[in-house]
C-alpha positions in Angstrom: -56.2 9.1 -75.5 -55.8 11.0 -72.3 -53.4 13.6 -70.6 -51.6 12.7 -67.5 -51.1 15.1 -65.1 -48.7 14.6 -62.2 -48.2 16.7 -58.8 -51.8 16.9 -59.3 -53.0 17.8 -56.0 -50.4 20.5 -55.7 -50.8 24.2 -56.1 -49.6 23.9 -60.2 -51.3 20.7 -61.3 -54.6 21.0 -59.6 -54.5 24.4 -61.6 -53.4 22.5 -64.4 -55.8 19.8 -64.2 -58.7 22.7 -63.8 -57.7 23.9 -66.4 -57.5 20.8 -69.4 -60.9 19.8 -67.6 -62.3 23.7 -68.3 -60.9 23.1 -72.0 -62.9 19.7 -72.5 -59.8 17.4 -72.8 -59.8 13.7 -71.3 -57.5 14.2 -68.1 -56.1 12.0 -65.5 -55.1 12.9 -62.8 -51.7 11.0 -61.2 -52.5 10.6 -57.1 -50.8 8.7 -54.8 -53.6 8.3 -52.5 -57.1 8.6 -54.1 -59.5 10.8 -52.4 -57.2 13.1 -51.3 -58.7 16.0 -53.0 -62.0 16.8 -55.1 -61.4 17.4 -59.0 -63.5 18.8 -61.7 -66.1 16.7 -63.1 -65.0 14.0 -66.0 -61.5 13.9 -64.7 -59.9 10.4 -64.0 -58.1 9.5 -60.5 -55.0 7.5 -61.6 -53.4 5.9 -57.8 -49.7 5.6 -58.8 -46.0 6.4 -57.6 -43.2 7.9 -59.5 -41.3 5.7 -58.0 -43.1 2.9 -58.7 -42.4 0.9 -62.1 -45.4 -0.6 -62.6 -47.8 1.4 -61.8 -46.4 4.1 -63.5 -46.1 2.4 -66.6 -50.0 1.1 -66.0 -50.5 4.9 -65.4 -49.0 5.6 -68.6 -51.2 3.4 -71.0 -53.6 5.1 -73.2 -51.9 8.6 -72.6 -51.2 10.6 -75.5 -49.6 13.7 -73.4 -47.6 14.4 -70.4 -47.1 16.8 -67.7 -44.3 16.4 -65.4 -44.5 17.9 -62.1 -41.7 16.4 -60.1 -41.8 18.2 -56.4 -38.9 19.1 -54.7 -38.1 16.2 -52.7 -34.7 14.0 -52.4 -35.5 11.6 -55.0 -36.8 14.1 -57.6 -34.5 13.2 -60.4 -34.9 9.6 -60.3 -38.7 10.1 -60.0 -38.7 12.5 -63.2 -35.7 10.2 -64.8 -38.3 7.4 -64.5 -41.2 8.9 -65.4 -39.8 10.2 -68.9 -38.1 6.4 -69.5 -42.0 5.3 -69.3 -42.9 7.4 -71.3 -40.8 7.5 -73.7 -41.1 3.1 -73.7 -45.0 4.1 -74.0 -44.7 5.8 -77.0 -45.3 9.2 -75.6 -44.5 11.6 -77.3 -46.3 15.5 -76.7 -44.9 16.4 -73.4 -44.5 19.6 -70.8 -42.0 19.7 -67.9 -41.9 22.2 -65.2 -38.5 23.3 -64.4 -37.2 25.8 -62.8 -35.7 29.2 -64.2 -31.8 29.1 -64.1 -31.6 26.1 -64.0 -28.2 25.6 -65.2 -26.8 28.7 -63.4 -28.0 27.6 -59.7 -25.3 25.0 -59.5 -25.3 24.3 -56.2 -28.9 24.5 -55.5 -29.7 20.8 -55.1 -33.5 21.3 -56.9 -32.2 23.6 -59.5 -29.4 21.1 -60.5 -31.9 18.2 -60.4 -34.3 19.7 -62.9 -31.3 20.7 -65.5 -29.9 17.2 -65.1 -33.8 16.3 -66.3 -33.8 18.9 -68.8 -30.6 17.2 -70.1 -32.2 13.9 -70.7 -34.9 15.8 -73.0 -32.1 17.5 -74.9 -30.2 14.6 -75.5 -32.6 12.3 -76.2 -34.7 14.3 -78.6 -37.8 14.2 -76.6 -40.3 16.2 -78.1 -41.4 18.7 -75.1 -42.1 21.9 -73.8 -39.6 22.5 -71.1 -41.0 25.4 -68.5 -38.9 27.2 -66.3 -40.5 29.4 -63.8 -39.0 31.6 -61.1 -40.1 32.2 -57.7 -43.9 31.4 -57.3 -46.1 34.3 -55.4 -48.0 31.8 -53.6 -44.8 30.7 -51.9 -45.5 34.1 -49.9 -48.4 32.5 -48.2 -45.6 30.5 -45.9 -44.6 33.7 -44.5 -47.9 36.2 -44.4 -48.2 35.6 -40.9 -45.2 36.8 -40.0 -45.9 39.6 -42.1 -49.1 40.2 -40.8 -47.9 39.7 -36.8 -44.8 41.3 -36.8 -44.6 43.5 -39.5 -41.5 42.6 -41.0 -41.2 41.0 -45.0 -38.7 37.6 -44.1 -37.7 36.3 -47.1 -33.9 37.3 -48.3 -34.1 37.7 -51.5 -31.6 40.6 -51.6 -31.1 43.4 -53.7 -30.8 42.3 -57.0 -34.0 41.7 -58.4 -36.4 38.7 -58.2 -39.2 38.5 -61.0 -42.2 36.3 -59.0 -44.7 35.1 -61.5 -48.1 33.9 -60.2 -48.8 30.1 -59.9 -52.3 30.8 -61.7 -50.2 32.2 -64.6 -48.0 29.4 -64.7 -50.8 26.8 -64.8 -52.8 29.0 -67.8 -49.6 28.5 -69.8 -48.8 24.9 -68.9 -52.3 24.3 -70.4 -52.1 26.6 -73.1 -48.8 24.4 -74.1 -50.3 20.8 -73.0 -53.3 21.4 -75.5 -51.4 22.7 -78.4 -49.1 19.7 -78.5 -52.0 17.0 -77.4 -54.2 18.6 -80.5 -51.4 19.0 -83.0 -51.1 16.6 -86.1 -48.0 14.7 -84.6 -44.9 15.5 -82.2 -44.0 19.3 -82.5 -40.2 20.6 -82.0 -39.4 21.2 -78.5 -39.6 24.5 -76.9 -38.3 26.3 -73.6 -40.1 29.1 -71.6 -38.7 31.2 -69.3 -41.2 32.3 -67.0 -41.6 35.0 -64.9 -43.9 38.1 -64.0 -43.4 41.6 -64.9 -42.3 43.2 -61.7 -38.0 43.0 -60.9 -38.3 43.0 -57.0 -35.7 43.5 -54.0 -36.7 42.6 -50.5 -37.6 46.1 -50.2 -39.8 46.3 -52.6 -41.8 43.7 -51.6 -42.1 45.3 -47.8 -43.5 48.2 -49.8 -46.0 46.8 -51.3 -47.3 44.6 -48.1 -47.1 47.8 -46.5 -49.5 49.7 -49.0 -51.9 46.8 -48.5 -52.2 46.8 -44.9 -51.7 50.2 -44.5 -48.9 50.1 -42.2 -45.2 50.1 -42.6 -43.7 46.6 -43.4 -39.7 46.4 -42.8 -37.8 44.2 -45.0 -35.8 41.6 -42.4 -32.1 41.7 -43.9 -30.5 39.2 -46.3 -29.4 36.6 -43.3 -29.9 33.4 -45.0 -28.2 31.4 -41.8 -31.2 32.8 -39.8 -33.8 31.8 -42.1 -32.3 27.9 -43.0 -32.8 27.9 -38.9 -36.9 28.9 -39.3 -37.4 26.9 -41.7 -35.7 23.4 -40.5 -38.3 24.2 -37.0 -40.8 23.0 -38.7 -39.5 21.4 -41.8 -36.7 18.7 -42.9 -33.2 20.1 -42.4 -32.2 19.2 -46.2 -34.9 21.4 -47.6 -34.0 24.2 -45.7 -30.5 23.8 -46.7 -31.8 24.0 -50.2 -33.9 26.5 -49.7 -31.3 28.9 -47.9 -28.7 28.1 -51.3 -31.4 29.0 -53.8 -31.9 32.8 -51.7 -28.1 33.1 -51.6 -28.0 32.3 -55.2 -31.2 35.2 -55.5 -28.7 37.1 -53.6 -25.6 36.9 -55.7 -27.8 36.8 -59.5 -31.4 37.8 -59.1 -34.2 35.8 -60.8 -34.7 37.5 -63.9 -36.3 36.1 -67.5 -34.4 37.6 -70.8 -35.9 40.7 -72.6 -38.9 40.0 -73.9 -40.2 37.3 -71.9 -42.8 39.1 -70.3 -43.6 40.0 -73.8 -43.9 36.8 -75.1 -45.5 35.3 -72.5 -48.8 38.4 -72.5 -49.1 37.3 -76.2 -49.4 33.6 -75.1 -52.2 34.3 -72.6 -53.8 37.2 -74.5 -53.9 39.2 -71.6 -51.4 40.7 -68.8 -49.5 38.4 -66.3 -50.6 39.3 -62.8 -48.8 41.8 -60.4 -47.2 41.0 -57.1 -49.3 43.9 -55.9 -52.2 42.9 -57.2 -51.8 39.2 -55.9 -50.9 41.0 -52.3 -54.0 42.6 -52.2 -55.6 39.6 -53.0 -54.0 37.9 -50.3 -55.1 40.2 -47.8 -58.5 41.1 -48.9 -61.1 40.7 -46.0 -62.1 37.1 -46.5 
């Protein structure tokens, strides 16, 4: 018996996938188009849609645990929605969904809704899973360090109140730490949620700091227009995601991102070592290659 990841060829589930494979478990990989990436030795290409009945559920035979990476794209609920149906019709029963972190206070953030409508379905239905929720990923910064770098100005508007960016690479070490636990426990275990998110509160002007100490030049924090930056990103991307996109920084705007106390706390014990620092991922990003 196998564990299914799916979104493997994204930033989170080839992490993930490293990771089970690093750890010796029987993986497959979920890929809508085979070849599309190179993964570690002894892991299985599965060539399957979410959307996609039967080969999902052919996808889903012979797996004893799930993870359920559903990206941010119109249909994500009724992919996930699917997905869990299967699995649940399969037998499956060790599960660990990624979510998103306030979930169920983002209202109006399509993707934020769609994952607590998913979350729902694991409440009500008893499904024994590990439901992650993390906020803002640090690699998202990579769609903007260019215009860091160019024009020295930090472009995201993520406000004054606070936004607690966790690294992808810490998010994947947990997903596995969570995946194997269930997948090597006795029978189903009770389900669990996670808040996760990295150790650093920061404003927009924070963040300009600390791109500024790593290139050694001042960085200026652009302003909390949100209008402004729905218009960059729809240039070069589809008008509905940027729409999301500009309601989750409003919502970062209004709230902050920020896990309960002694999350960060929790989540160091997990991995048995520190999560990583937005400075310290910063200076990894603009290290001399």
């Amino acid at each position: 018996m196998s564990i299914l990841v799916t979104g493997a060829t994204g930033t989170v589930g080839s992490l993930v996938t490293q990771g089970l494979a690093d750890a010796g478990a029987q993986v497959k990989a979920l890929v809508r188009q085979q070849g599309k990436r190179p993964f570690p030795a002894g892991v299985t290409e599965v060539v399957a849609d979410l959307t996609d009945v039967a080969s999902m559920r052919a996808a889903l035979a012979s797996v004893r645990t799930l993870f359920l990476l559903n990206a941010v794209t119109p249909d994500e609920v009724t992919q996930a929605l699917i997905a869990l149906n299967l699995a649940k019709e399969a037998g499956i029963e060790r599960i660990v969904y990624l979510s998103v972190i306030h979930a169920d206070t983002y209202t109006n953030v399509p993707h934020f809704t769609g994952k607590h409508t998913v979350e729902r379905m694991i409440e009500s239905l008893d499904i024994p899973a590990t439901i992650l929720r993390p906020a803002y990923f640090m690699q998202n910064e990579g769609m903007v360090q260019q215009t860091i770098t160019e024009y020295g100005v930090y472009p995201m508007p993520i406000g004054a109140q606070g936004i607690a960016m966790i690294d992808a690479r810490d998010i994947a070490e947990i997903a596995v730490v969570e995946l194997l636990r269930r997948d090597r426990a006795d029978g189903p275990l009770p389900r669990v949620t996670l808040d996760l998110a990295g150790p650093q509160a920061l404003t927009g002007v924070d963040a300009a700091k600390v791109w500024s100490a790593a290139l050694g030049r001042e960085i200026v924090y652009a302003g909390d227009d949100v209008a402004a930056f729905e218009t960059q990103l729809a240039t070069y991307g589809p008008s509905w995601l940027a729409y999301d996109m500009r309601l989750m920084m409003a919502g970062i705007q209004r709230l902050g991102m920020h896990a309960a106390d002694g999350t960060v706390t929790q989540l160091q014990a997990l991995l048995g070592r520190p999560l990583r620092t937005y400075e310290a991922f910063v200076r990894e990003a603009t290290a001399p290659a």
